[in-house]
VODRENGU-819198 format. One line per field, with one value per residue (C-alpha): residue in three letters; x, y, z. Coordinates in nm, 3 decimals. Each point is the difference from the previous one (the first is absolute). Layout:
BEGIN
nunu [ala;...]
X [X;...]
Y [Y;...]
Z [Z;...]
END
This chain:
BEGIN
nunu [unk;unk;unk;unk;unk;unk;unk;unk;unk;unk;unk;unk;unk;unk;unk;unk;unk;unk;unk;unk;unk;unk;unk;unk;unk;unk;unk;unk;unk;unk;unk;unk;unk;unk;unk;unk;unk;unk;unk;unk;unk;unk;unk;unk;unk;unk;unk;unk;unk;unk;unk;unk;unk;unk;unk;unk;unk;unk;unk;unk;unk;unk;unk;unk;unk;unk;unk;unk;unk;unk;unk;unk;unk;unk;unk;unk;unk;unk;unk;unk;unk;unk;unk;unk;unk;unk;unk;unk;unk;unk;unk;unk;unk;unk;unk;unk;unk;unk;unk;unk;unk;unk;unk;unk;unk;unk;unk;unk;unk;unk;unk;unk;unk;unk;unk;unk;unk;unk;unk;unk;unk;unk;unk;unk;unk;unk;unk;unk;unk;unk;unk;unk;unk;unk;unk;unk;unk;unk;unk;unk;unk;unk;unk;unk;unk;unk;unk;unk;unk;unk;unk;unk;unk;unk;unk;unk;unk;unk;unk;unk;unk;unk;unk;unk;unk;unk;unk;unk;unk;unk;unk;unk;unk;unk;unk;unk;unk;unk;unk;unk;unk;unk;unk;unk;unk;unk;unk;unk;unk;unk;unk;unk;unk;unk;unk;unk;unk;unk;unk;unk;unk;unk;unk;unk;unk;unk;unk;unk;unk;unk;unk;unk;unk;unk;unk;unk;unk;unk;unk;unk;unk;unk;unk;unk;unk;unk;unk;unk;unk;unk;unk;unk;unk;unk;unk;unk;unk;unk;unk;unk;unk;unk;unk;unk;unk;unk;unk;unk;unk;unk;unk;unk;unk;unk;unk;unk;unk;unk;unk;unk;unk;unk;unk;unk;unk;unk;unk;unk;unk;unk;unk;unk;unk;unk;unk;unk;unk;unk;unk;unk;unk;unk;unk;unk;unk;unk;unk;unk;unk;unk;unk;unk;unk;unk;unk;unk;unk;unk;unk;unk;unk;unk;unk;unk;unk;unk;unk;unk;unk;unk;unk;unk;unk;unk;unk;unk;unk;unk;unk;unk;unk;unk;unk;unk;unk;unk;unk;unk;unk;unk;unk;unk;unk;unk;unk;unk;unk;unk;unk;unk;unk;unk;unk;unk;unk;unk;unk;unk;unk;unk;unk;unk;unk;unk;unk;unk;unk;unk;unk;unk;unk;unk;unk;unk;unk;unk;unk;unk;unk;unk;unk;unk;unk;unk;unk;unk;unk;unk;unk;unk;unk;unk;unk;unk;unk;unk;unk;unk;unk;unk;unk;unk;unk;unk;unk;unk;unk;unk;unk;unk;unk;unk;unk;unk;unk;unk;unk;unk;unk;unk;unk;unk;unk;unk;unk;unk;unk;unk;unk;unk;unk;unk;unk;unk;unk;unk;unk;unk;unk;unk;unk;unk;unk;unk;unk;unk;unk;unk;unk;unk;unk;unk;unk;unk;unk;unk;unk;unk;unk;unk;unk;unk;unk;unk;unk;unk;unk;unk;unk;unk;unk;unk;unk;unk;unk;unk;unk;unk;unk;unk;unk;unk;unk;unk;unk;unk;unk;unk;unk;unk;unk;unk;unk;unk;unk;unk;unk;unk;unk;unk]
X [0.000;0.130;0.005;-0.329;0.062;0.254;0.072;0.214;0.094;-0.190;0.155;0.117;-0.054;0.114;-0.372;-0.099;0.092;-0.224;0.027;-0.129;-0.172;-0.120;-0.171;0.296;-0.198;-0.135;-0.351;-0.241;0.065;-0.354;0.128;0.155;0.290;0.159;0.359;0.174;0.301;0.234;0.131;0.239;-0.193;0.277;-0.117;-0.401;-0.205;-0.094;-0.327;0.079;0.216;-0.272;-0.261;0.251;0.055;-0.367;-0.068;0.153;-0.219;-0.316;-0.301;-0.192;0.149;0.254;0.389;-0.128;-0.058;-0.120;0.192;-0.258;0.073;0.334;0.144;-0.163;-0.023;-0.231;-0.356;-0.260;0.335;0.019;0.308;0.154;0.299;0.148;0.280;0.312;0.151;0.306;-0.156;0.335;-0.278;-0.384;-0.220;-0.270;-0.232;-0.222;-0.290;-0.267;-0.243;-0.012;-0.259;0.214;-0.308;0.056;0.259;-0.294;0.077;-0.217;-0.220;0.213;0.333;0.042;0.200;0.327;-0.047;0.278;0.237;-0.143;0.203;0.002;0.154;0.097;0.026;0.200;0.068;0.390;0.183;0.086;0.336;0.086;0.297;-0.168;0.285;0.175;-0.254;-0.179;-0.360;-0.143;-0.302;-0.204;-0.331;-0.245;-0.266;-0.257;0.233;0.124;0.312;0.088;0.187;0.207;0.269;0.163;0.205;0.033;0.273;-0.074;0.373;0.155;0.118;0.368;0.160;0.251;-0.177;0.192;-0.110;-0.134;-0.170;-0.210;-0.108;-0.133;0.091;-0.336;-0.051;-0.317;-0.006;-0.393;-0.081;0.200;-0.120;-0.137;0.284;0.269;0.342;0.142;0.284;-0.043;0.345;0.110;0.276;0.073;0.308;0.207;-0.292;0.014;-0.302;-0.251;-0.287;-0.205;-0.397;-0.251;-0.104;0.351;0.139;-0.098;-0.250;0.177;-0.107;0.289;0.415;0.261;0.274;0.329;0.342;0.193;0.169;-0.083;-0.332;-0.288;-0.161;0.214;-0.102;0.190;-0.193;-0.166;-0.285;-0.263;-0.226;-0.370;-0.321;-0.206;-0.396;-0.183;0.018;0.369;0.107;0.357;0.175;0.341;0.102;0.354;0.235;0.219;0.336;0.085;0.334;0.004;-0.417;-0.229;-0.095;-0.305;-0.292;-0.122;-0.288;-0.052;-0.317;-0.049;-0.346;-0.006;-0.325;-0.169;-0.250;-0.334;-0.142;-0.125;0.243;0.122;0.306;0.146;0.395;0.201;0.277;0.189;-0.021;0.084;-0.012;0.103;-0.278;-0.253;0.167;-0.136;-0.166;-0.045;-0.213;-0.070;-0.258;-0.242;-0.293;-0.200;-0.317;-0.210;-0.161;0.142;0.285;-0.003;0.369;0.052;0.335;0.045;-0.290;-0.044;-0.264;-0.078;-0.242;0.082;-0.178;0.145;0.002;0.198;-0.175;0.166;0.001;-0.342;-0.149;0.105;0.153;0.388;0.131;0.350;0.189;0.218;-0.134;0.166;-0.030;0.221;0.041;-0.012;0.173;0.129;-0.083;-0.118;-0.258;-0.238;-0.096;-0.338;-0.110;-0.396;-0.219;-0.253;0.081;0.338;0.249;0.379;0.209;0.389;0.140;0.274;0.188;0.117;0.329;0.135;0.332;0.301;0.158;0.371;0.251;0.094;0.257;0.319;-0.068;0.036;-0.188;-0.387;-0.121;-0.097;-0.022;0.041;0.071;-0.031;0.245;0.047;0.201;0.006;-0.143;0.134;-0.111;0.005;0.031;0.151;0.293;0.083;-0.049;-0.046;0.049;-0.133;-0.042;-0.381;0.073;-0.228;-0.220;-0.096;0.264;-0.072;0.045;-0.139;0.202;0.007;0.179;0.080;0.424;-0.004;0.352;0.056;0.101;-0.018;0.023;-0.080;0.247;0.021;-0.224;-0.221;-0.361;-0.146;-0.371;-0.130;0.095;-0.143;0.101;0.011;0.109;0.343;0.081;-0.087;-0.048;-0.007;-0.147;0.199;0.105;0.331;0.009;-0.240;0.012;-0.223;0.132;-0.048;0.262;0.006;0.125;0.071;-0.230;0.318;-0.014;0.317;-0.071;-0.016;0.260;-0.345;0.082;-0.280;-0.274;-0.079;-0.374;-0.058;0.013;-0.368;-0.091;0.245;-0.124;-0.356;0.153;0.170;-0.335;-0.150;-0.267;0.164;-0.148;0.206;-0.056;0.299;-0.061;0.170;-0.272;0.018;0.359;0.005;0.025;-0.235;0.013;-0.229;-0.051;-0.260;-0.094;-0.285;0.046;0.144;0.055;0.203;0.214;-0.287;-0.205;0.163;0.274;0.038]
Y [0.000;0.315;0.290;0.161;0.187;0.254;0.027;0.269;0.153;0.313;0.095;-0.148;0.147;-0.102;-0.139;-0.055;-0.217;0.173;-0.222;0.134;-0.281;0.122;-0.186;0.031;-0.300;0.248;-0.192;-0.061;-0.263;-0.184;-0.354;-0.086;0.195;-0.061;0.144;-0.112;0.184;-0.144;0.255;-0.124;-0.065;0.262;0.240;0.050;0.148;-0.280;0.028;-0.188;-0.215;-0.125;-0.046;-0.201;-0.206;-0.055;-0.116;-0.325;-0.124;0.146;-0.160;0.280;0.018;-0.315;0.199;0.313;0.321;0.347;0.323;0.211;0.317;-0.105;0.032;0.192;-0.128;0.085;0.043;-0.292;-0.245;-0.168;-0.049;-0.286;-0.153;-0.348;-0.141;-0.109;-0.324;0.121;0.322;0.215;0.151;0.022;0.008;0.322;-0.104;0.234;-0.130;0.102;-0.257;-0.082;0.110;0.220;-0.140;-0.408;-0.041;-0.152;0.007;0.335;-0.065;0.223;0.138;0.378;0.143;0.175;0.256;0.035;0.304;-0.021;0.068;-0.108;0.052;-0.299;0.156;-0.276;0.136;-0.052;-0.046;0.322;-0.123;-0.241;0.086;0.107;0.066;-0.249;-0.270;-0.221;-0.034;-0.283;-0.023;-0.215;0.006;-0.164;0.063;-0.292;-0.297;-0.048;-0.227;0.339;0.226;0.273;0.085;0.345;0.126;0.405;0.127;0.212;0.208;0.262;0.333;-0.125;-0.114;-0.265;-0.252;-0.342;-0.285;-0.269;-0.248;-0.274;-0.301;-0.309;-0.265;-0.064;0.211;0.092;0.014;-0.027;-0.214;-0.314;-0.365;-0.103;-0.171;0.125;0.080;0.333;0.204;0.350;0.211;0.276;0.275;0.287;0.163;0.166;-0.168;0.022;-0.152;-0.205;-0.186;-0.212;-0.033;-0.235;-0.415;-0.125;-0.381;-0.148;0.192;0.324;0.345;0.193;-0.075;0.223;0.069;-0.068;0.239;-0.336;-0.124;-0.381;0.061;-0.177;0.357;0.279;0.336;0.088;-0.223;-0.336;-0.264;-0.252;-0.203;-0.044;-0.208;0.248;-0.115;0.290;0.408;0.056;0.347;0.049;0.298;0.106;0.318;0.081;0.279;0.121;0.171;0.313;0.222;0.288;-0.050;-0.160;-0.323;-0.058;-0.261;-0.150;-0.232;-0.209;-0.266;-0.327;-0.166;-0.339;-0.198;-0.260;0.053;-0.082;-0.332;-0.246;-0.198;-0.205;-0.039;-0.231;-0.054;-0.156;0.219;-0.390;-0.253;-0.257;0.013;-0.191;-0.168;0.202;0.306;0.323;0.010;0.360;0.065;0.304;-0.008;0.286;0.009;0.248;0.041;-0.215;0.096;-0.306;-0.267;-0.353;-0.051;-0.420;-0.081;-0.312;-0.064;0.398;0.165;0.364;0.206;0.349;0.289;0.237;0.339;0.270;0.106;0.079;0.266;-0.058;-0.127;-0.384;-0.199;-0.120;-0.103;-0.171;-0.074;-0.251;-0.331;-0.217;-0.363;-0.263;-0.337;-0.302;-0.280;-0.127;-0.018;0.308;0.274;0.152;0.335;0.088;0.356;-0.049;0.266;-0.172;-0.093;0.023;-0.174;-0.036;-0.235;-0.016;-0.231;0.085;-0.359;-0.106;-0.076;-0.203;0.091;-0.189;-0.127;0.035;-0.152;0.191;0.233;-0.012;0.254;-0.005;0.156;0.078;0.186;0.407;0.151;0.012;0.284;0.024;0.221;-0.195;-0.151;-0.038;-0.153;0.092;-0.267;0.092;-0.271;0.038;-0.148;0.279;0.168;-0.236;0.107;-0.247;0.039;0.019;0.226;0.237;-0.244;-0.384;-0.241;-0.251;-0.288;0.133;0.026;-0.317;0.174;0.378;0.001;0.202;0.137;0.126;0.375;0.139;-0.234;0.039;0.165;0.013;0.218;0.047;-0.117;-0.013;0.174;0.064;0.074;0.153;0.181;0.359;0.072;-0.179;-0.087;-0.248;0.141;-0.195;0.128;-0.164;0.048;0.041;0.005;0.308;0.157;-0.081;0.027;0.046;-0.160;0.029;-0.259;-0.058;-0.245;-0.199;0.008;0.214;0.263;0.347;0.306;0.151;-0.011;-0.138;0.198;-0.020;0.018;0.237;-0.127;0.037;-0.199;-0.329;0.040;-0.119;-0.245;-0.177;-0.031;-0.386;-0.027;0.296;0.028;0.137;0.112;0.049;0.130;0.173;0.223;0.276;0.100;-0.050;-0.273;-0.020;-0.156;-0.036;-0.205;-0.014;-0.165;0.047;0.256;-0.022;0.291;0.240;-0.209;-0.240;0.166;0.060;0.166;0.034]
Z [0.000;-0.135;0.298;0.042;0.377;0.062;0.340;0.164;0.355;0.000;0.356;0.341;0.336;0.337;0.037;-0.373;-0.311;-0.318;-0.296;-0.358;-0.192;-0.370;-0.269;-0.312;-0.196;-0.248;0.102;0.293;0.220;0.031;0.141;0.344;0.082;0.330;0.110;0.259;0.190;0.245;0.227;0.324;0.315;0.176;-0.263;0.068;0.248;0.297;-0.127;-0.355;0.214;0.217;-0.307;-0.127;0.316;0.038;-0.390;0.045;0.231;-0.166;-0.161;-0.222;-0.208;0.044;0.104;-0.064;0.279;-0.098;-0.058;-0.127;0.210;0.080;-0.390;-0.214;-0.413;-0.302;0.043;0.048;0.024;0.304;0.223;0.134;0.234;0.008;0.181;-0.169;0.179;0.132;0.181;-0.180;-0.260;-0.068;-0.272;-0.063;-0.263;-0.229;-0.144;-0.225;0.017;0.336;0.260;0.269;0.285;-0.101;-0.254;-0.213;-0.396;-0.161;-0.270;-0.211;0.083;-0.014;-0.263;-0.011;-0.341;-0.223;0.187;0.309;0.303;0.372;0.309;0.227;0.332;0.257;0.361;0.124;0.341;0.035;0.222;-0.329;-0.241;-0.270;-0.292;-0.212;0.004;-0.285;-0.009;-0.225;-0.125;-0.311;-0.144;-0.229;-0.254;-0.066;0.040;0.292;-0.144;-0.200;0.267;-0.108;0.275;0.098;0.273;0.127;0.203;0.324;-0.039;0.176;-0.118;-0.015;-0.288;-0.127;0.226;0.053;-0.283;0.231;-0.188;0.071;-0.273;-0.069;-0.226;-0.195;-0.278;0.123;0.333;0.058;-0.239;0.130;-0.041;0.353;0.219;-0.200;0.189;-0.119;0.116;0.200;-0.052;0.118;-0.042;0.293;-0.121;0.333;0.249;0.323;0.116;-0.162;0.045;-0.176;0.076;-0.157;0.010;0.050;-0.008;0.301;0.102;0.125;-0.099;0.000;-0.105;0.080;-0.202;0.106;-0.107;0.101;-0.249;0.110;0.030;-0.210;-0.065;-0.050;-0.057;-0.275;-0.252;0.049;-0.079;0.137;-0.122;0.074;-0.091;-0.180;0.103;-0.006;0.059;0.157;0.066;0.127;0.146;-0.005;0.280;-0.042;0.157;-0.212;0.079;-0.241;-0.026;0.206;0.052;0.262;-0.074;-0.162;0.033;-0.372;0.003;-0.308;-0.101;-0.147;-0.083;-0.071;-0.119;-0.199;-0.291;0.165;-0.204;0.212;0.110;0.289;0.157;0.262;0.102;0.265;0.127;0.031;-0.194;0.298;0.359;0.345;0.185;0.151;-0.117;-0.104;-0.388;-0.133;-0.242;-0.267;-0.153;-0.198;-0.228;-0.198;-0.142;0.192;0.333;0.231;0.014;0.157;0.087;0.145;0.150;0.167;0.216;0.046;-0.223;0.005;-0.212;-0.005;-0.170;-0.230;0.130;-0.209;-0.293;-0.398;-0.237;-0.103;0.347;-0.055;0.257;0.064;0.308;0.106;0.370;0.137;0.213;0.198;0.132;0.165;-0.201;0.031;0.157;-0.412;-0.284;-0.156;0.005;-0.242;-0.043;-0.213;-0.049;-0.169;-0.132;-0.224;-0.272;0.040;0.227;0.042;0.207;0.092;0.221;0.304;0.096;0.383;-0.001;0.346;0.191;-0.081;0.276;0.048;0.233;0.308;0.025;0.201;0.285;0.358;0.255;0.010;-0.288;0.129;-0.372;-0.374;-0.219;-0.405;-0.278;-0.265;-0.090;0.328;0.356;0.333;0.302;0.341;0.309;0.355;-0.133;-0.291;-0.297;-0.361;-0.347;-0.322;-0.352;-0.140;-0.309;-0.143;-0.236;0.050;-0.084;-0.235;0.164;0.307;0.299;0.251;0.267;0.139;0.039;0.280;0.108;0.385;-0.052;0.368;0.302;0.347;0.156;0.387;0.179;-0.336;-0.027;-0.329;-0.045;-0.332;-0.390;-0.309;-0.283;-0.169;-0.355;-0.094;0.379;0.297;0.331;0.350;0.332;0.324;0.368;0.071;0.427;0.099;-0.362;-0.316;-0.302;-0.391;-0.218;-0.402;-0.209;-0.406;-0.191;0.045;0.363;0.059;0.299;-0.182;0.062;0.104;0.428;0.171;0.139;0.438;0.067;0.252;0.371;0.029;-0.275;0.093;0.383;-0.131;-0.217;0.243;0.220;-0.027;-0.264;-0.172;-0.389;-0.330;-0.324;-0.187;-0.395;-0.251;-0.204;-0.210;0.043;0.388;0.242;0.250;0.331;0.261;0.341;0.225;0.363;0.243;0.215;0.317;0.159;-0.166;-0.216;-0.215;-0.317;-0.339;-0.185;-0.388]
END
């Protein structure tokens, strides 16, 4: 579909968004036109947040809450918000055949005249940064499968802004085949922060970006990949650092969808897993109003609730179950008169032949290629590698690294980034000790907890967590209180 909608920022206030939509067809526009803009959650007034919160759970119309006098659109349209899955965005949807009272379908939809103009009027957070930031938005006339896709830019006065770019691999990115995987990439030239936002792997929400060389996700530039199943909108905030100027905030947009046939679509995120372990499931549909979804001896019938371009139905989420003992488990999305199946098998442990250790077991830590073991007795370094061996490993070569040296008494271990760390007693003081992946104690001196800390520790029935997370190492130890020395110290 050729453009028929130009859309422009006619101005932006602290409070307001106004958005000029005019009819550049050269004809009327007699058949259902809906647009649909996607504006951060930060971004809008809590009002359009909360219309959006409340939409998912509504009935009438299915996904669907009000925003007539909330935004303000072209005459006789009414106004809608939906919620997008990962709560980063949301959707505002103009319609003009849709009652603003029930979301029922009008008899005939109201027209938009060749060269007519209107105002989209969309209340802000007046505390959000408002410069520098992407806005998409798409719309339709008549067919709902024919979306044209545009994108305005909410910029500040200053010029030569910093080229941050973010992509996708698909050469239309809303237009994808349902369960496709396509890469999001990404480009922040002098970053020095980023985040990600949007339906990540694994269920997160968020990913920030890392100026670490090592890491997975650098800032600089970068990918991932992700199962495209239905409307995805990611956003990308980056701070970037500029000569002899404050640093400046760029937000850039990605949308990510399918065309809306009816379809089905069901996928395991595993193809195999252990006994009674956990199954997770994706699954989406569109155009019909409910899904039977079967897995195992679970069965769940679930009701779509966000509504189309056009007023159809789509829906799409994640399930989980346990399996089975063997064997293997079927998964079944239905929707008459279509149905698809996959199948996830149970694979069984493989038993291996016990290690050469000594001393009762108190921990075990994981870098590949890596494993650190921690008993009364000592430290233990083996070999697991960073993939599965082919053949498969029989038995873990463990090696005795640190032993237990008078007057030392061996607590915990865990690991942090490219290192091992141990938590022990040495007579009244408790003590942090780094290690290679090799085992080798580090230049890195050991760190002394501080005396109130290791005099609850060495109370009976004292408790520890010892864990290396997000570029720290955490300890802490706890004991019922006894007078002044019991409680807990992190």
């Amino acid at each position: 579909m050729s453009d028929l909608l130009e859309f422009t920022v006619q101005s932006v206030t602290a409070n307001e968004l106004a958005i000029k939509v005019k009819n550049t067809s050269g004809s009327s526009l007699d058949k259902t036109l809906a647009i649909e803009i996607y504006p951060a959650m930060y971004l809008v007034s809590a009002a359009v947040n909360d219309a959006a919160i409340k939409a998912a759970s509504n009935e009438q119309p299915p996904g669907a809450m009000r925003l007539d006098g909330i935004v303000a659109g072209p005459e006789g349209w009414s106004i809608w918000a939906r919620r997008e899955s990962s709560d980063s965005t949301l959707v505002i949807v103009l319609i003009n055949d849709r009652d603003q009272q029930t979301g029922d379908e009008l008899s005939h939809p109201i027209k938009f005249p060749a060269g007519a103009e209107s105002i989209i009027r969309i209340p802000l957070n007046p505390q959000a940064k408002q410069d520098n930031i992407d806005l998409s938005y798409a719309y339709t006339h008549d067919n709902p499968e024919d979306r044209v896709d545009g994108k305005l830019e909410l910029k500040s006065t200053q010029e030569d802004l910093p080229v941050v770019t973010l992509t996708a691999s698909a050469t239309n990115p809303t237009m994808i085949n349902p369960g496709v995987l396509v890469d999001i990439e990404w480009t922040i030239p002098n970053g020095v922060s980023a985040i990600l936002r949007g339906p990540l792997p694994g269920d997160n929400t968020e990913l920030n970006l890392s100026s670490d060389p090592t890491a997975d996700f650098k800032i600089a530039n970068g990918s991932l990949t992700v199962r495209v199943v239905g409307l995805m909108n990611y956003l990308l905030q980056a701070e970037v650092k500029r000569d002899g100027q404050p640093n400046l905030q760029v937000v850039k947009m990605l949308t990510l969808d399918t065309s809306n046939k009816k379809h089905l679509y069901i996928g395991p995120r595993q193809g195999k897993v252990l006994p009674f372990g956990l199954i997770e499931v994706d699954w989406a549909a569109w155009g019909v109003p409910q899904v039977i979804i079967t897995a195992g001896d679970t069965t769940r019938v679930i009701r779509l609730t966000q509504q189309t371009f056009g007023g159809s139905f789509e829906g799409s989420g994640v399930m989980r179950l346990n399996a089975g003992k063997s064997g293997s488990e079927t998964l079944l999305i239905e929707a008459k008169p279509e149905s698809q199946s996959k199948q996830v098998f149970v694979t069984s442990w493989q038993h291996m032949t016990k290690p050469d250790i000594a001393g009762p077991l108190l921990g075990l830590a994981v870098s590949a290629p890596k494993i650190a073991l921690l008993t009364f007795d000592g430290l233990y370094i083996a070999d697991v590698g960073k993939i599965d061996r082919s053949p498969a490993l029989k038995k873990l070569m463990f090696t005795k690294k640190a032993g237990g040296a008078a007057g030392t008494e061996w607590i915990a271990v865990t690991a942090l980034g490219n290192r091992f760390f141990s938590l022990h007693r040495k007579a009244t003081d408790t003590v942090v000790s780094p290690f290679t992946l090799d085992g080798t104690p580090e230049a890195i001196p050991p760190v002394t907890l501080p005396t109130d800390l290791t005099r609850i520790a060495m109370l009976p029935k004292a408790d520890y967590d010892f864990v290396g997370f997000g570029g720290r190492i955490y300890v802490v130890t706890e004991a019922p209180v006894r007078g002044t020395n019991g409680g807990r110290r992190a």
